[in-house]
N, C-alpha and C positions, 0 to 999 in steps of 0.2 A: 550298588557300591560304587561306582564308576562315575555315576551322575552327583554321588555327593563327594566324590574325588574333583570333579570337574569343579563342583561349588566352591570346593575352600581355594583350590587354584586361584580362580578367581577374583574371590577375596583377600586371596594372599598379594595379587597381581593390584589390587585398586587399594590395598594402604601401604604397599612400596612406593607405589605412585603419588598418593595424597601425602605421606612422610615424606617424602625427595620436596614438593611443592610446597609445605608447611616448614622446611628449615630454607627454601631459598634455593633450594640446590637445580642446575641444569642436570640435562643427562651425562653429558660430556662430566660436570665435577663428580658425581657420584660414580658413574663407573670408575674415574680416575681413585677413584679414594677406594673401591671395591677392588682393585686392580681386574676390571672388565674391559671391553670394549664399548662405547656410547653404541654400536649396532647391535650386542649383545644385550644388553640391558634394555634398550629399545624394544626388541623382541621379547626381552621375558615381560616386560609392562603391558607388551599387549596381544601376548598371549601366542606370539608367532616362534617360540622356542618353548621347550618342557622344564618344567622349576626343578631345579637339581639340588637336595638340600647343600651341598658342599658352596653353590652359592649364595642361597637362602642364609646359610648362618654369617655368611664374608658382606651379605647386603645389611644383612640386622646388625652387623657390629659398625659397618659403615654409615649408618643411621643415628649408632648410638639406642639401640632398640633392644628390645627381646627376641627371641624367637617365638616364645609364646605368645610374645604380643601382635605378630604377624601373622600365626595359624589359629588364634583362637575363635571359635563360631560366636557372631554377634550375641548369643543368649549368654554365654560366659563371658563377658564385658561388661554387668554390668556392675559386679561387686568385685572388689579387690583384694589380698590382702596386703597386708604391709612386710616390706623386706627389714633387716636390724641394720643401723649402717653402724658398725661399731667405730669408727674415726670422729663418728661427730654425738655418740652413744646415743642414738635415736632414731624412734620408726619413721622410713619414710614410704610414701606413696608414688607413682607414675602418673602425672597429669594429663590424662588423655587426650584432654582438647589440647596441649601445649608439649608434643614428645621431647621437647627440651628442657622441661620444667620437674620438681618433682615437688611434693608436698612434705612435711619434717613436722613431724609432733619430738617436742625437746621440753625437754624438765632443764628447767636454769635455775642453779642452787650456787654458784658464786658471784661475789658479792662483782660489781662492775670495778671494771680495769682501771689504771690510771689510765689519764689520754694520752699518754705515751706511748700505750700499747694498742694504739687503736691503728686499723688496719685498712688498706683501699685496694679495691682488687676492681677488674671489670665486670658486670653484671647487674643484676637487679633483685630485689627480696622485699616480698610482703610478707607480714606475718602479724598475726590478732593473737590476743594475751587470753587463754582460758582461764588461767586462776592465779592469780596472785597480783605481785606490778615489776614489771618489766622497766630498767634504766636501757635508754637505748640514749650513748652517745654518739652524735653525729657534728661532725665539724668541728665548731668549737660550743655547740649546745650542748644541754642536757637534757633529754623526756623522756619524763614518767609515763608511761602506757600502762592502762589500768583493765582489769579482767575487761572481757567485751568492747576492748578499743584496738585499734590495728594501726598500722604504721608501712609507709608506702617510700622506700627509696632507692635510689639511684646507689652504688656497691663503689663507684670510684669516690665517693664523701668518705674519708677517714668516718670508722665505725665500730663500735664497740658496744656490748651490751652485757650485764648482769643481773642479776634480783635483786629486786632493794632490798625487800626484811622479811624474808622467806623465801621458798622455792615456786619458780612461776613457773606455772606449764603453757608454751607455746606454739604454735601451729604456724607452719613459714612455707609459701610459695617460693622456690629457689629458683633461678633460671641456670643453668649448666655452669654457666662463666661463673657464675657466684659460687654454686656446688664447689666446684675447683676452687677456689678462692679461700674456702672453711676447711677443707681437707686439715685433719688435725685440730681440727678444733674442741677435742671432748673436756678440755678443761673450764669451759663457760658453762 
């Protein structure tokens, strides 16, 4: 019991580590954001202090993380399920190789906005069209994206998107700043 105690520590201790390096973060920012000390945090990454969950859950919000996603044993990694985000009425997923990212399956049933209503936020959003055709306004264009085609953009282009002539079901790489950006968005 004790040695598989030891393991998950362990593993809890090298994707604090690999998350802190994967958003950019020094030790010094993240304890600052953890409200820790950079020697505290130093020693929990490598093993020279004991993981005390009351920090455990103040690191995983400081990540932007789960809690289960910091103690889960690698055999349960490999299937997911999906959470409901009801603001943007759709499942979305935790992109593992990308902990800033998430995945968004969205059913899009109105018809696209005037460009009036088109919106520039910071971030980035890929997304491929499983069924239907997708109107995605960007700038001052207009594209049609058609089942099995994707579309790749930069989130400060004015953008806007709806169904052309029925409901398209769409699958969207979000990066956090974009996430933020759609907050309230369940009316597309």
């Amino acid at each position: 019991m004790t040695q598989h105690i030891g393991e998950v520590e362990g593993l809890v201790r090298q994707r604090l580590r690999a998350l802190r390096l994967a958003q950019g973060l020094s030790l010094a920012e993240l304890a600052a954001r953890a409200h820790l000390s950079q020697s505290t945090l130093s020693r929990i990454e490598n093993g020279g202090r004991r993981l005390a969950l009351d920090q455990l859950v103040t690191l995983a919000r400081a990540l932007d993380t789960g809690l289960d996603e910091l103690v889960e044993s690698p055999e349960e990694r490999v299937v997911s399920n999906p959470e409901r985000d009801h603001s943007l009425e759709a499942l979305r997923w935790r992109a593992r190789h990308s902990p800033d990212s998430v995945i968004i399956r969205r059913r899009v049933t109105a018809p696209p906005p005037e460009p009036a209503r088109m919106r520039a936020h910071p971030g980035h959003e890929w997304l491929v069209v499983l069924s239907g055709t997708l109107t995605l306004l960007l700038g001052d264009r207009r594209h049609l994206v058609q089942e099995n085609q994707s579309a790749e953009f930069d989130t400060l282009m004015p953008h806007a998107f709806g169904a052309e002539s029925g409901p398209a079901d769409v699958l969207m790489i979000v990066d956090r700043a974009a996430r933020r950006g759609h907050q309230g968005d369940a009316d597309t």
